[in-house]
C-alpha positions in Angstrom: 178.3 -4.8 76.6 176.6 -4.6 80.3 174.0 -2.4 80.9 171.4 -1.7 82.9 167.9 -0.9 82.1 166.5 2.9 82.9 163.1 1.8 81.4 160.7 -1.9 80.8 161.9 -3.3 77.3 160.2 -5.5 76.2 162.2 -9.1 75.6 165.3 -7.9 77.3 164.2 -7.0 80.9 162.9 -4.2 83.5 164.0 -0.9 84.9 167.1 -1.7 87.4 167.9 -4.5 85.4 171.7 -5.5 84.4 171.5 -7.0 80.9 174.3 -8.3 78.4 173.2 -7.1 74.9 175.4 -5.9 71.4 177.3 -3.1 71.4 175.8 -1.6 68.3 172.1 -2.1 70.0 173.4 -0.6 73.7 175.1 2.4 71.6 173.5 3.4 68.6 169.8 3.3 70.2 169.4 2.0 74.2 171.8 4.5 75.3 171.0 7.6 73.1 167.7 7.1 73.9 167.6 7.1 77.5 166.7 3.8 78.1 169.6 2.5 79.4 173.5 3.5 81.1 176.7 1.8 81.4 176.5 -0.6 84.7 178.8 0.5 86.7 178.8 0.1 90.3 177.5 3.5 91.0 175.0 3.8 87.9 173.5 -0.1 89.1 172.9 2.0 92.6 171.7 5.1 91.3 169.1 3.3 89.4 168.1 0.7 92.1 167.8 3.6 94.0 165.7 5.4 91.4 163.5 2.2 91.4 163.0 2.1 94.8 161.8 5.7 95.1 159.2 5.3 91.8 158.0 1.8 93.6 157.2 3.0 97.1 155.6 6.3 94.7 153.7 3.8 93.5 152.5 2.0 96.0 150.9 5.4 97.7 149.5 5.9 95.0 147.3 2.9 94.7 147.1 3.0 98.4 145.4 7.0 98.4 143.3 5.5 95.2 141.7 3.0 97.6 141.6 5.1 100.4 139.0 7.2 98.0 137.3 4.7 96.3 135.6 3.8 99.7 134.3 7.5 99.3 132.1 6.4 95.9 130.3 3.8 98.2 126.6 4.5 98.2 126.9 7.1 95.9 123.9 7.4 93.4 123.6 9.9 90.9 119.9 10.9 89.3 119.3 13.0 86.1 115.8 14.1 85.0 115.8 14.2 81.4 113.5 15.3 78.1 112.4 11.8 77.2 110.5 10.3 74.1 107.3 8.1 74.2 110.3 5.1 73.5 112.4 6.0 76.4 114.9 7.5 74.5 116.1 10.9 75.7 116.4 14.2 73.7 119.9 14.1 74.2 122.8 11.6 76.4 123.9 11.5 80.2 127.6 12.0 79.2 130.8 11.6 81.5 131.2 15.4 81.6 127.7 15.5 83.1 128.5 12.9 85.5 131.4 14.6 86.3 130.1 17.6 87.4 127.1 15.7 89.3 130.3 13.7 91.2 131.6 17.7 92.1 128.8 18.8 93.5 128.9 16.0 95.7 132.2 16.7 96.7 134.2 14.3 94.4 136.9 16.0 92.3 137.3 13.4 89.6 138.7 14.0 85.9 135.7 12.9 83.6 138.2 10.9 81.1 138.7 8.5 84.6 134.7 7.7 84.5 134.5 4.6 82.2 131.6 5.4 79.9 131.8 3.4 76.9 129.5 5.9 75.2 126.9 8.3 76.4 123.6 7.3 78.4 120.5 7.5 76.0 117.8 5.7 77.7 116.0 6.3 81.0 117.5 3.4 83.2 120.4 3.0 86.0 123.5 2.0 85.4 126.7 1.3 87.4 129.5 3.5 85.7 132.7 2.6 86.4 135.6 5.5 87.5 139.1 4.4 86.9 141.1 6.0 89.9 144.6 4.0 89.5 145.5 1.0 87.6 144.7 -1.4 89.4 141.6 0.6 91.1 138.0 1.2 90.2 135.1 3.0 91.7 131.5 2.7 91.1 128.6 5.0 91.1 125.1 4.1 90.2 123.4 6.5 87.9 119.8 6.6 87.7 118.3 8.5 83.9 114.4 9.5 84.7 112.2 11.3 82.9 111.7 15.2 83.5 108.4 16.4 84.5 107.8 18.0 80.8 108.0 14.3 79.8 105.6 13.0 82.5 102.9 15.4 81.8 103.2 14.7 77.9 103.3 10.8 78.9 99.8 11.5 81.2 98.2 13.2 78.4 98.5 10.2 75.5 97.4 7.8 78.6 94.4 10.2 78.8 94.4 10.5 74.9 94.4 6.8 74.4 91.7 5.8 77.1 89.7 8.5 75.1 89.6 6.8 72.4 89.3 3.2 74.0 86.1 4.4 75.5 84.6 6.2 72.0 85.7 2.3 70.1 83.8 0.2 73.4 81.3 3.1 72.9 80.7 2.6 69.3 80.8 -0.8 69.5 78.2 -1.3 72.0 75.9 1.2 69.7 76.2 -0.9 66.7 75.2 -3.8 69.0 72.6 -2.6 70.5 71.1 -0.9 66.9 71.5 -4.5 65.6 69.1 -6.0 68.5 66.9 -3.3 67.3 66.7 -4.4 63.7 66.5 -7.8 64.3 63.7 -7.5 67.2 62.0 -6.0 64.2 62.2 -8.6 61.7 61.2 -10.8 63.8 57.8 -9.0 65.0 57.1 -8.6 61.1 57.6 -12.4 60.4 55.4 -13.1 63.5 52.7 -10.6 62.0 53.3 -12.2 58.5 52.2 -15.7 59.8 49.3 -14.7 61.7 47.8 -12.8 58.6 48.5 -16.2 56.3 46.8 -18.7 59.1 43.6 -19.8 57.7 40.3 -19.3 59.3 39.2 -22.5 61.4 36.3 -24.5 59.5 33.4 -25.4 62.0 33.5 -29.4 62.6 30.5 -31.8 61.4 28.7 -31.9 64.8 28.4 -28.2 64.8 27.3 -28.2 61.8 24.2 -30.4 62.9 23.6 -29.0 66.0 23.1 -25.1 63.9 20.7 -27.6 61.6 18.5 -28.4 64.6 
């Protein structure tokens, strides 16, 4: 029997197509279904028509999805969050957060459009994709930084650990120095040592004469 197609099937064809198939397949499911009607000469032009209409919807559709795209360019999003020593956050940037960061900037987007494969859990910047049509994406860069909580806890182990750099250098240098001590020391008692042990010096022959005389 000849139909023609109300809907893509795959293998047999596209919507406004006129296709041969069985009469069991066009009656018992293609037709029941919706998915296709008897060609006639007025269906076939109902349905071209039909196509037409959903084609040049379409079309405006991806046009008005480029037309705001252009509006994401330049756009950079910032969140300050609680961060860990690592970089990690207490928490994730999610796409409902960069939803509402793309509202306040005057870009009403549905957050299952942004493209986030999962949420944000390190300070960084990323490009995040937002799927406006299809065949159209927008990008927005969004930069993760850390609060000013995490800065001030991040100054104080910098101060905490030069602290203790400068007690070890400290310590160091007093064990040094307490070792010159020690062995300037030991070294003045070996001097005095030999001194003591040196033997008194014997008079020579001639002077020995010359006291005789």
């Amino acid at each position: 029997m000849r139909l023609i197609l109300r809907k893509d099937i795959e293998n047999l064809g596209e919507v406004g197509d006129v296709v041969e198939v069985a009469d069991g397949y066009g009656l018992n499911y293609l037709i029941p279904k919706g998915l296709a009607l008897h060609a006639t000469a007025s269906t076939v032009r109902a349905t071209q028509h039909e196509q037409r209409l959903r084609d040049a919807q379409i079309q405006a559709a991806k046009r008005s999805a480029q037309d705001f795209a252009g509006e994401f360019s330049g756009i950079e999003l910032e969140f300050s969050m609680r961060v860990g020593a690592d970089g990690r956050l207490f928490g994730s940037v999610t796409n409902r957060m960069i939803e509402d960061a793309l509202q306040e900037k005057g870009l009403d987007v549905n957050r299952r459009r942004i493209v986030l494969d999962e949420p944000i859990k390190k300070v960084g910047t990323y490009d995040v994709d937002i799927r406006l049509h299809q065949e159209v994406r927008a990008s927005v860069q969004v930069r993760v930084m850390p609060d000013e909580a995490s800065l001030a806890d991040e100054a104080e182990a910098e101060e905490a650990a030069a602290g203790t750099e400068e007690a070890a250098v400290a310590e160091v240098e007093e064990a040094v120095e307490g070792a010159d001590e020690v062995q300037a020391e030991a070294a003045a008692e070996a001097v005095a040592v030999v001194v003591e042990d040196e033997p008194e010096e014997k008079p020579d022959a001639e002077e020995e004469e010359e006291k005789a005389e």
